[in-house]
C-alpha positions in Angstrom: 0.0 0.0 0.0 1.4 3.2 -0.4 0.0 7.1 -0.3 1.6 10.1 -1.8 1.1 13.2 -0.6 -0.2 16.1 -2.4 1.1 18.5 -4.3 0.1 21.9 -5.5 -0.8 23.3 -8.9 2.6 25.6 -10.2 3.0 28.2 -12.3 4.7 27.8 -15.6 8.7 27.2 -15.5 9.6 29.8 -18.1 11.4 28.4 -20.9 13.0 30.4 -23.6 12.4 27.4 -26.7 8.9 27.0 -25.7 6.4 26.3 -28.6 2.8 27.4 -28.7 0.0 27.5 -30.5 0.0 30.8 -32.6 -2.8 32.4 -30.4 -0.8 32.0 -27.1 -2.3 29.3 -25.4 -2.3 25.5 -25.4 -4.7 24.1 -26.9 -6.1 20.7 -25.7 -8.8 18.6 -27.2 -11.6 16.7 -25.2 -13.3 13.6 -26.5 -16.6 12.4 -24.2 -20.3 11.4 -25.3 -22.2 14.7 -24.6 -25.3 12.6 -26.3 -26.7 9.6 -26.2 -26.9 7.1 -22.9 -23.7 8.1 -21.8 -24.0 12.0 -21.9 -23.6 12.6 -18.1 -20.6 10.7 -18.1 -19.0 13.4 -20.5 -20.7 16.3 -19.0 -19.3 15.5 -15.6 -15.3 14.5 -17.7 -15.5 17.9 -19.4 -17.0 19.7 -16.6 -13.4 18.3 -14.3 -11.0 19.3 -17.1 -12.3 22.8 -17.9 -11.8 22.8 -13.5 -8.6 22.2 -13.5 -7.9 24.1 -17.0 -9.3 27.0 -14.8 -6.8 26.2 -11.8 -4.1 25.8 -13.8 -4.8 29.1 -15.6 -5.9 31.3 -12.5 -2.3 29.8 -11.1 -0.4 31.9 -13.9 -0.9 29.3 -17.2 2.3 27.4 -18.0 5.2 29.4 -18.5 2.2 32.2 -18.9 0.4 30.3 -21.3 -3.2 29.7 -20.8 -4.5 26.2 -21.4 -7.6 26.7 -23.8 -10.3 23.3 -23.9 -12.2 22.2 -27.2 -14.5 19.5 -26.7 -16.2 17.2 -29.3 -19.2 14.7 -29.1 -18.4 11.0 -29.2 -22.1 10.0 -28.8 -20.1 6.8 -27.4 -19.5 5.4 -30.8 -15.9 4.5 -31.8 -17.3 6.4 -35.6 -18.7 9.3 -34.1 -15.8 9.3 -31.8 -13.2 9.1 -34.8 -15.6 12.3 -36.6 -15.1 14.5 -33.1 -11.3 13.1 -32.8 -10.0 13.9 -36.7 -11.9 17.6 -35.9 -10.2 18.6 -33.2 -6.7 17.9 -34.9 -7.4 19.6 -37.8 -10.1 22.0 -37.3 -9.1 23.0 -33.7 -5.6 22.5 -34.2 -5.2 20.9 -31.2 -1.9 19.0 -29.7 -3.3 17.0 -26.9 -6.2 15.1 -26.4 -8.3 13.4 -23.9 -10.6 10.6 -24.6 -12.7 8.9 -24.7 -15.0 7.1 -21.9 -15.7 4.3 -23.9 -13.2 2.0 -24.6 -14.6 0.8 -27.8 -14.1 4.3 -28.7 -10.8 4.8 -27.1 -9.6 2.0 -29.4 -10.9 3.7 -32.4 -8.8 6.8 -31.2 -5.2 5.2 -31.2 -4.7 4.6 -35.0 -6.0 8.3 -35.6 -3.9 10.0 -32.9 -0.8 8.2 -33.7 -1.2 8.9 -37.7 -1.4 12.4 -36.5 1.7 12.2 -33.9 -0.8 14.0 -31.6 -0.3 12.9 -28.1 -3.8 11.0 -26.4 -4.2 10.6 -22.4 -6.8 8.4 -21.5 -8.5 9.3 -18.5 -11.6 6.5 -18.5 -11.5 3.8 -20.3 -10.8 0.1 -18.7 -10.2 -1.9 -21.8 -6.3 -4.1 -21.3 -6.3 -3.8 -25.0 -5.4 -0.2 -25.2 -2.5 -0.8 -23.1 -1.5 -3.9 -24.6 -1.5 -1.8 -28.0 0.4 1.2 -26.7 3.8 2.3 -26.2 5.9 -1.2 -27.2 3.1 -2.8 -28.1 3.0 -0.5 -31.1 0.7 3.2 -30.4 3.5 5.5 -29.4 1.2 8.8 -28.7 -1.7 6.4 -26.5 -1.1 6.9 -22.7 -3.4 5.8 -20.3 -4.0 7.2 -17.0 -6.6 4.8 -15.9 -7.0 1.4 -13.9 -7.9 -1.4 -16.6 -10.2 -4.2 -15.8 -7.4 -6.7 -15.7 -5.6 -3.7 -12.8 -8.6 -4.0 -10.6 -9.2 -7.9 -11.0 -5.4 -8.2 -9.9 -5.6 -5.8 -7.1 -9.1 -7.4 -5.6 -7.5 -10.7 -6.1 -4.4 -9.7 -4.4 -6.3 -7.8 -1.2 -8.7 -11.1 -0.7 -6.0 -13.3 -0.6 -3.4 -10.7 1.7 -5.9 -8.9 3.7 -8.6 -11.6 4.1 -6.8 -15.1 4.0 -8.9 -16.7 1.5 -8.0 -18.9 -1.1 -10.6 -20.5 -2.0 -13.2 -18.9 -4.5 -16.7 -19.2 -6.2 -18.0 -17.3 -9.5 -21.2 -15.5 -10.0 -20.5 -13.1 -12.6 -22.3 -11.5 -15.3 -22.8 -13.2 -18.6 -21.0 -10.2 -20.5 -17.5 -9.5 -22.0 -17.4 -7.5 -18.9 -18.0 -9.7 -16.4 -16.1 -12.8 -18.4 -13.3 -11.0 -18.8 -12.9 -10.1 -15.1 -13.1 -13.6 -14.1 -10.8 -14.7 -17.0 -8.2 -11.9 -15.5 -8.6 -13.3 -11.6 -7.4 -16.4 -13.2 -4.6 -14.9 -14.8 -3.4 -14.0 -11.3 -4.8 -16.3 -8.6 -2.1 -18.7 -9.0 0.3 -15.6 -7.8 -1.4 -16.0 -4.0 -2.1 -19.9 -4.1 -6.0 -19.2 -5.1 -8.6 -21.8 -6.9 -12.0 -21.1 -8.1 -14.0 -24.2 -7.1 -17.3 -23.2 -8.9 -17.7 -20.5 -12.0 -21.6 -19.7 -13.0 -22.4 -16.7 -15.4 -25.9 -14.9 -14.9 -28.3 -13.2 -17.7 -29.0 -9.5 -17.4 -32.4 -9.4 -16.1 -32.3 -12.7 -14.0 -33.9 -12.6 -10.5 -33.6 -15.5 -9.4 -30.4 -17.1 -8.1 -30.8 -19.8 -5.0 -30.0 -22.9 -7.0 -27.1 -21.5 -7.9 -25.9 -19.7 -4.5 -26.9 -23.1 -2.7 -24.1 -25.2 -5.1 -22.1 -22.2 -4.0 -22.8 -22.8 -0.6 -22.2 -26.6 -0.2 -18.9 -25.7 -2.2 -16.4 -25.3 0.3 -15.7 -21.4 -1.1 -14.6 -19.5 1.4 -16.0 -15.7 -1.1 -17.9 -15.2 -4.1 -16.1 -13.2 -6.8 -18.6 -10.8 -8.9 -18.2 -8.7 -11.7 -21.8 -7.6 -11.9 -24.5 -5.3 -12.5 -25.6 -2.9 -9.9 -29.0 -3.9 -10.2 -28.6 -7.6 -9.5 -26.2 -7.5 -6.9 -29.4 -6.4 -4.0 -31.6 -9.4 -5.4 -28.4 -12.0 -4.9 -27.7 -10.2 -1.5 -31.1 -10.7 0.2 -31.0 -14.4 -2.0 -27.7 -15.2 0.3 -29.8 -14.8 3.4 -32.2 -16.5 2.2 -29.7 -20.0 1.9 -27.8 -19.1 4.6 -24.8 -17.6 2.8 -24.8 -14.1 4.3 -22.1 -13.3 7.1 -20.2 -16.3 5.6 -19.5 -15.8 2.5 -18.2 -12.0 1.2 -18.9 -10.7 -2.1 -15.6 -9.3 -3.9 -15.3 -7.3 -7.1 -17.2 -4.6 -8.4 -21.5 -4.5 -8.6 -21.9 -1.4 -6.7 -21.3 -3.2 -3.5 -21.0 0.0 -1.4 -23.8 1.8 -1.9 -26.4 2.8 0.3 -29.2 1.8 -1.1 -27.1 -1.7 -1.8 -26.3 -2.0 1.4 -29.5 -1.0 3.3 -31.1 -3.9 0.9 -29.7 -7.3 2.8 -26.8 -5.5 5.0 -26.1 -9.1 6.9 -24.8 -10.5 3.3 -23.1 -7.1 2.3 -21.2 -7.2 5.5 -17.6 -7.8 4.4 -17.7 -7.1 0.7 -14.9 -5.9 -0.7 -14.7 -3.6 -3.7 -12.1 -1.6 -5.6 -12.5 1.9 -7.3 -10.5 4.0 -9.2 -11.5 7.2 -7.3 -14.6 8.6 -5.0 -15.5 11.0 -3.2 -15.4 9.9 0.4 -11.5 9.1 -0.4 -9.4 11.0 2.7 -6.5 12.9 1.3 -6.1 16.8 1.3 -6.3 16.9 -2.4 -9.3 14.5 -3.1 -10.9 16.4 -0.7 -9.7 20.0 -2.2 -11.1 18.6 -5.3 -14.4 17.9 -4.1 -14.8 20.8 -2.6 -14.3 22.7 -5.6 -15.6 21.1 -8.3 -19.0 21.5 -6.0 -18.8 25.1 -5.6 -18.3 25.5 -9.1 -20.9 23.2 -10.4 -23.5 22.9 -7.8 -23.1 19.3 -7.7 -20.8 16.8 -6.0 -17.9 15.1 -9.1 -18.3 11.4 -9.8 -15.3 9.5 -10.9 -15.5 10.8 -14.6 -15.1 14.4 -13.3 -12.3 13.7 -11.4 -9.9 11.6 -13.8 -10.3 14.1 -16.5 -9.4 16.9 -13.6 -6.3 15.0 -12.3 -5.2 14.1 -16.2 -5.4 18.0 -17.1 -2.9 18.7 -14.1 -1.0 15.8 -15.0 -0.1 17.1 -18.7 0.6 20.6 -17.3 3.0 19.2 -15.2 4.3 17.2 -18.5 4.6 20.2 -19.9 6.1 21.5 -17.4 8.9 18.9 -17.4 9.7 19.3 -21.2 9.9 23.1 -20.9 8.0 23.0 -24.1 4.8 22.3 -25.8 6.3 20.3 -28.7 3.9 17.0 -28.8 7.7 14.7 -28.8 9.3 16.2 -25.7 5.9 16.3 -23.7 5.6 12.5 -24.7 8.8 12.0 -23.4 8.5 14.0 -20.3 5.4 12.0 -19.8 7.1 8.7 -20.0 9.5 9.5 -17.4 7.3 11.6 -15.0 6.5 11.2 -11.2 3.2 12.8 -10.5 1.2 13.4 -7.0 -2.1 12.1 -7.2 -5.2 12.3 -5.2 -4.5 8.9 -4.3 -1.0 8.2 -4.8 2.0 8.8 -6.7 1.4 7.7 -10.7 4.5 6.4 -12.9 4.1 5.3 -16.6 4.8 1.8 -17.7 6.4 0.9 -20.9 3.2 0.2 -22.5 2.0 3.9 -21.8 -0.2 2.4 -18.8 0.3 4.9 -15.5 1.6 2.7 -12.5 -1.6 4.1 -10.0 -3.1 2.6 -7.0 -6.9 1.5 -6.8 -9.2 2.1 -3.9 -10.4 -0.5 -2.0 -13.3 -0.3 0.4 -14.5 -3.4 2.8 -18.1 -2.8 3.9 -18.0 -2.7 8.3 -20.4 -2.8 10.0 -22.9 -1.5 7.5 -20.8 1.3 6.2 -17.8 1.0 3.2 -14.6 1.4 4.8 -11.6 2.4 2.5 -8.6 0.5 3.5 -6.2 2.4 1.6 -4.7 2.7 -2.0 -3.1 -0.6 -3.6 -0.9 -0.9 -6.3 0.0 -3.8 -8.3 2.0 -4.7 -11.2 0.0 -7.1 -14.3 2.0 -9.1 -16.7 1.6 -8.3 -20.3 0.9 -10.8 -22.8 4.2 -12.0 -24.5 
């Protein structure tokens, strides 16, 4: 486990060699969906950017150059998302980008971005592929700033079998590439901390009813159930646990929206103990977290969900990127990038040499009826040879 502490936004470092757009500021591009099903997932990513756009600026700019956001609509489709991406580069001249929430559209992105030797943070997509593809693995100008699914299956894994002492496992997971692929990632790594899975059952959306299955997985000898799930489901298996005896001795782990309140309040005996991981929320304790919830709700009348804040803390990471080159040339900002140590909210973020930032994930352990965070985790994956 390990926490970094914060560190404050700086003022430009005054370079003499600096290059900048033509209108004196630096121009950044933002991919999101501000239409369709996942348009309040890019209000909230463009809303934390233009924050800390506003921050940085109000600080002085970089080297007195003001950081000046375009945004374009993905509509969450990796077509419309190459429309809005192609744009921004040659209609708003724009040398760094941010996108997309989707990862389908994220992948889209990488061949465009590195035909264009423009330089693309990811700040919210969870797809392993677009680290697999970037920085050796081919994509030079993809970064990613962003736990992927296989991170968070590793570092849930790990915690389980460190924290909690269990090694033996049952599957109820959601019949989706989502949900397979998590599972297909704890496998990857359970043989790292001497783990089995002794049963493995995939559930439908839109399935209610799940004792037969939860009574195998009680006779099994599984000391917690590992779910990748909807949030939806995971109250109907919770008060289903109670019902065949499973709750307060068996924990959920993974990710289903286990530590919510109204998840929580809806069969709180077999919620006790679950244990989840997150990228980022808003109950984390550091100054800085809590600096940034502060302030994006002040600003916006309304408390930042995770979207809102990775797009804030990938903003101040590129200024400090730019920062470290001493100019705004796309090459020497890639490369300051690659070697850069940055503060976060929640720990200190390295890049890997497939572009993927080295950053800890949350995890939370539900006590006593309320989620607990238990610190910041990092862990290491192993890349496909």
């Amino acid at each position: 486990m390990a926490l970094a502490a914060a560190a404050p936004v700086l003022a430009g470092l005054g370079a003499a060699d600096t290059v900048f757009a033509q209108d004196g500021t630096i121009r950044l591009g933002i991919v999101a969906p501000m239409s369709g099903p996942n348009a309040r997932y890019g209000a909230f990513s463009l809303r934390g950017a233009q924050l800390a756009a506003k921050e940085i600026n109000e600080a002085g700019g970089i080297d007195g150059k003001k950081i000046q956001v375009f945004s374009a609509d993905s509509q969450g489709t990796p077509v419309e998302g190459v429309s809005a991406t192609r744009r921004l580069i040659s209609q708003d001249k724009v040398d760094f980008l941010i996108g997309d929430v989707s990862s389908s559209v994220t992948l889209a992105m990488q061949p465009v971005v590195e035909d264009a030797g423009v330089l693309l943070i990811n700040a919210a997509s969870s797809n392993p592929k677009i680290t697999y593809a970037a920085g050796v693995g081919g994509f030079k100008w993809s970064f990613r700033n962003y736990p992927s699914d296989e991170n968070r299956a590793l570092v849930v894994a790990q915690y389980a079998a460190e924290k909690r002492g269990f090694t033996k496992f049952a599957v109820l997971s959601v019949d989706s590439d989502y949900g397979r692929s998590a599972i297909e990632f704890t496998k990857k790594y359970l043989p790292r901390f001497k783990g089995q899975i002794l049963t493995e059952d995939y559930y439908k959306e839109g399935e209610v009813d799940f004792r037969s299955v939860l009574a195998k997985i009680r006779d099994s000898g599984a000391q917690a159930i590992i779910m990748y799930g909807l949030a939806d489901t995971t109250p109907i298996v919770a008060r289903q646990m109670i019902e065949v005896g499973l709750a307060g001795k068996m924990p959920l782990i993974g990710n289903g929206e286990f530590n919510t309140e109204k998840t929580i309040k809806s069969a709180a005996k077999a919620m006790e103990g679950a244990v989840e991981a997150a990228a980022w929320l808003p109950a984390y304790e550091s100054a800085k977290s809590k600096a940034f919830v502060a302030k994006f709700t002040g600003e916006y009348r309304e408390a930042p969900n995770n979207h809102a804040y990775v797009h804030w803390e990938t903003v101040h990471l590129l200024g400090k990127a730019i920062q470290a080159a001493k100019s705004t040339d796309r090459a020497q900002v890639r490369d300051a990038l690659k070697g850069i140590k940055y503060d976060s909210a929640v720990g200190e973020v390295t890049f890997d040499d497939h572009n993927q930032a080295r950053l800890p994930m949350i995890l939370l352990e539900i006590e006593s009826g309320q989620p607990v965070v238990k610190g910041a985790f990092y862990a290491d994956i192993d890349y496909p040879r």
